[in-house]
C-alpha positions as CSV (number, residue, x, y, z in Angstrom):
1,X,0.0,0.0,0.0
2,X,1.7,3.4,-0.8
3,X,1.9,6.3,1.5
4,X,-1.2,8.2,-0.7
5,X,-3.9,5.5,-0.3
6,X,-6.4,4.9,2.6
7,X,-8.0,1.5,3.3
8,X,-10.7,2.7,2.0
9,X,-12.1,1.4,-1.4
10,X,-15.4,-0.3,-2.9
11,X,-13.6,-3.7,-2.5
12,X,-12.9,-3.4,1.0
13,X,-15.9,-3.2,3.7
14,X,-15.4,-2.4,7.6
15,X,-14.8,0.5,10.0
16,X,-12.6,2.5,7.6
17,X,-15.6,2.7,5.2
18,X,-17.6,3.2,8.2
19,X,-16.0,5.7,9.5
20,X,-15.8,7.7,6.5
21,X,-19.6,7.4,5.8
22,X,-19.8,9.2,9.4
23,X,-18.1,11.9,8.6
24,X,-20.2,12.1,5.1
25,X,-22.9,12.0,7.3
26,X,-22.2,14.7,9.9
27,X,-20.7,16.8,7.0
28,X,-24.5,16.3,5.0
29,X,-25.9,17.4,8.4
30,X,-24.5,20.2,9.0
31,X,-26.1,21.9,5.8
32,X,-23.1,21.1,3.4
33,X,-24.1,19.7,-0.2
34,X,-23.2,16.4,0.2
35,X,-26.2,13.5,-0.2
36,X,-26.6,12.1,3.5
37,X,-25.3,8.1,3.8
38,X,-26.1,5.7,6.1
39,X,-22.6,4.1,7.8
40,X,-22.7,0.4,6.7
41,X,-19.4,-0.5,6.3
42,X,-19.6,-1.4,2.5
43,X,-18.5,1.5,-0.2
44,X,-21.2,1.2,-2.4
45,X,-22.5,3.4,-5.2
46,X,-24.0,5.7,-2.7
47,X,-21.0,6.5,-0.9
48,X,-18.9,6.8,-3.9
49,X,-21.5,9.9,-5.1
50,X,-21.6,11.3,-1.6
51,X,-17.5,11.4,-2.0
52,X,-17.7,12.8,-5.3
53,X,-20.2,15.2,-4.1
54,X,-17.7,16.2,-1.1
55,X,-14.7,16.7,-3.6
56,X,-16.8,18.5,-6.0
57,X,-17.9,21.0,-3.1
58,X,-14.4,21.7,-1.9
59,X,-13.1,21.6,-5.6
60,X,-11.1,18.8,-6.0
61,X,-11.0,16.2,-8.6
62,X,-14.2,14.3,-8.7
63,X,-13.4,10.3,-8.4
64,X,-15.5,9.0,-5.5
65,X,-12.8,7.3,-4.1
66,X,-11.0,8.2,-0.8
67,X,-7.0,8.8,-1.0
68,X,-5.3,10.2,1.4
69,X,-6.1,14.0,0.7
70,X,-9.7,13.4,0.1
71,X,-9.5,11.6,3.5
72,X,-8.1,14.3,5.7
73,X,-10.1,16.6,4.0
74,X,-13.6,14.8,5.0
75,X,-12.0,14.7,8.4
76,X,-11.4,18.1,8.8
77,X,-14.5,19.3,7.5
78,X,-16.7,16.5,9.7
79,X,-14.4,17.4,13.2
80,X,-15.4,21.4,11.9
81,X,-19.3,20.5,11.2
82,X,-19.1,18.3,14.4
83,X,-17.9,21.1,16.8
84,X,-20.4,23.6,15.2
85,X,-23.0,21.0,15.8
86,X,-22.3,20.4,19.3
87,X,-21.4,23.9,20.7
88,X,-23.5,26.5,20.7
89,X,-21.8,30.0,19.8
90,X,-22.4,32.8,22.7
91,X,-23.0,36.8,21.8
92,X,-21.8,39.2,23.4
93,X,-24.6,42.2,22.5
94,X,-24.1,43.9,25.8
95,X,-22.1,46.9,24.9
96,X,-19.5,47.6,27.5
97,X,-18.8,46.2,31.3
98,X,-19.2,49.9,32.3
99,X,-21.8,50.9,30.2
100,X,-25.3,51.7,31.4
101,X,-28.0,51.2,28.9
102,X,-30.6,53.9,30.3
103,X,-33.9,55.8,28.7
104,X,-33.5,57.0,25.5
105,X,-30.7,54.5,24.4
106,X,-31.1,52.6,21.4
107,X,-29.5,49.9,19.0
108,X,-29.5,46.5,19.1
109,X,-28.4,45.6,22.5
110,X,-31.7,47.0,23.3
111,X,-33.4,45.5,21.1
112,X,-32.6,42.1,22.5
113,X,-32.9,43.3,26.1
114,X,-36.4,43.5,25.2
115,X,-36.7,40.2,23.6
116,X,-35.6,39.0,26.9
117,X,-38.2,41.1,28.7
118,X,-41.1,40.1,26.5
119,X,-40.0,36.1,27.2
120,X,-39.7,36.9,31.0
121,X,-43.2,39.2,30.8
122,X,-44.5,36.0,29.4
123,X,-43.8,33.6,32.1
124,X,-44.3,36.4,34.7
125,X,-47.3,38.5,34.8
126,X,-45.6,41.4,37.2
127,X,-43.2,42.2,34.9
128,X,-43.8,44.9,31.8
129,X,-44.4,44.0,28.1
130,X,-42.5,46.2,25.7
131,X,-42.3,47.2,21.8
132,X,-40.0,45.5,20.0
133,X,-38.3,48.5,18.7
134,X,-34.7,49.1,19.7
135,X,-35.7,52.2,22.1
136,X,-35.0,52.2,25.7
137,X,-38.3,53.9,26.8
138,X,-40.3,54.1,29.8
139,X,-41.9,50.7,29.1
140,X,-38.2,48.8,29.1
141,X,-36.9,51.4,31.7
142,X,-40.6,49.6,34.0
143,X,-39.8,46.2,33.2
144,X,-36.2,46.4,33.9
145,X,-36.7,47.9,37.1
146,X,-39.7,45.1,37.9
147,X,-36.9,43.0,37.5
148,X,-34.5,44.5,39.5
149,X,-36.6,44.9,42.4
150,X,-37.7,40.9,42.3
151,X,-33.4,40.0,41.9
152,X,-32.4,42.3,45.4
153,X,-30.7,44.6,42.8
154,X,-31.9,48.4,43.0
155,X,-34.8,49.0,40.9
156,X,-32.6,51.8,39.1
157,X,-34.9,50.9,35.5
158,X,-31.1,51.3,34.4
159,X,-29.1,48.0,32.8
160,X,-25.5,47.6,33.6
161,X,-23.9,44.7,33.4
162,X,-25.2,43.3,36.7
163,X,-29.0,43.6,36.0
164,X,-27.7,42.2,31.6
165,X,-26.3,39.2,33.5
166,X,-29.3,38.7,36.1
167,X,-31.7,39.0,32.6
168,X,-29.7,36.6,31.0
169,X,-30.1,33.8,33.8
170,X,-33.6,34.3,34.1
171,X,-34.3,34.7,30.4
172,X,-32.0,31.5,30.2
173,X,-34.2,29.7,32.6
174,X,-37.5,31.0,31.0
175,X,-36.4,29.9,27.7
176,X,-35.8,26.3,28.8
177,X,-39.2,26.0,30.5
178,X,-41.1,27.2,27.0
C-alpha cells in the first residue's frame, strides 16, 4: 500500500468505510451539499456519489474514491461541522462592562434586552411588556426595574452589566421551560 492510499475502497468493507460514511454524514448534516449516507461498512455506489459530491464542493477532482487528501479533508470538515454541531456560539450584545443602557438608548443591544423582557413578561405576569423597537423607553426602563426589584438589585430601571447578566439567567431559565 503506498503512502497516498487509505483503506478505503469499494472492495474493502469495515470501520474504515464506516468511519468515512460518518463523517459524510455529519458533514451532510451540517447543511453542506453532500447526499446524507447511512454508515454500513460497504462503499457502495451511494458512498462513492456522496465522496464525489464532497470533492466536487471543496473543488477537487471528482473520483469517488478516498486517498489520502480526500480523507483528511472529510476529516477536517466533519471534526469542523461536528464542533459547530455540538457547541452553541455565545454573543456578546451587551455593549461595554461599564456601560449603562438607560432611557433613551437605542440599538441592538436593546433590542434584544427587550426580547428578553417580552420572554420573561410572558412567564411572569408582574413584569412589563415592551415594543419590540430598539428604544429604551419608559416601558423597558418599567420592566427592567420590575426586574430588578424581584433579583435584590436596585430598581434603578437602568441595565449595567449586573442587572444584563441577572436578565440573561432568568431569560435563560425561562427559555428552557417554553
Amino acid at each position: 500500500m503506498t503512502e497516498n492510499i487509505i483503506p478505503v475502497s469499494p472492495e474493502e468493507h469495515g470501520k474504515n468505510i464506516s468511519d468515512i460514511q460518518t463523517y459524510l454524514r455529519e458533514i451532510h448534516q451540517s447543511g453542506a451539499n453532500v447526499r446524507s449516507v447511512i454508515p454500513d461498512g460497504i462503499y457502495g455506489q451511494h458512498t462513492r456519489d456522496a465522496v464525489s459530491d464532497f470533492q466536487r464542493s471543496i473543488g477537487i477532482p471528482e473520483t469517488g474514491e478516498v486517498n489520502k487528501d480526500t480523507w483528511n479533508a472529510i476529516y477536517a470538515a466533519y471534526d469542523d461541522a461536528r464542533r459547530n454541531l455540538n457547541m452553541q456560539e455565545g454573543i456578546t450584545p451587551f455593549p461595554a462592562l461599564d456601560e449603562i443602557m438607560t432611557e433613551g438608548d437605542s440599538g441592538t443591544s436593546v433590542l434584544m434586552l427587550q426580547a428578553m423582557l417580552n420572554t420573561i413578561a410572558g412567564m411572569h405576569i408582574n413584569i412589563a411588556m415592551n415594543d419590540m423597537n430598539g428604544y429604551y423607553g419608559e416601558n423597558t426602563a418599567l420592566a427592567v426595574s420590575e426586574i430588578q426589584a424581584a433579583s435584590g438589585l436596585p430598581p434603578t430601571g437602568q441595565t449595567d452589566i449586573r442587572t444584563w447578566n441577572t436578565i440573561v439567567r432568568i431569560f435563560n431559565a425561562a427559555a428552557e421551560d417554553c
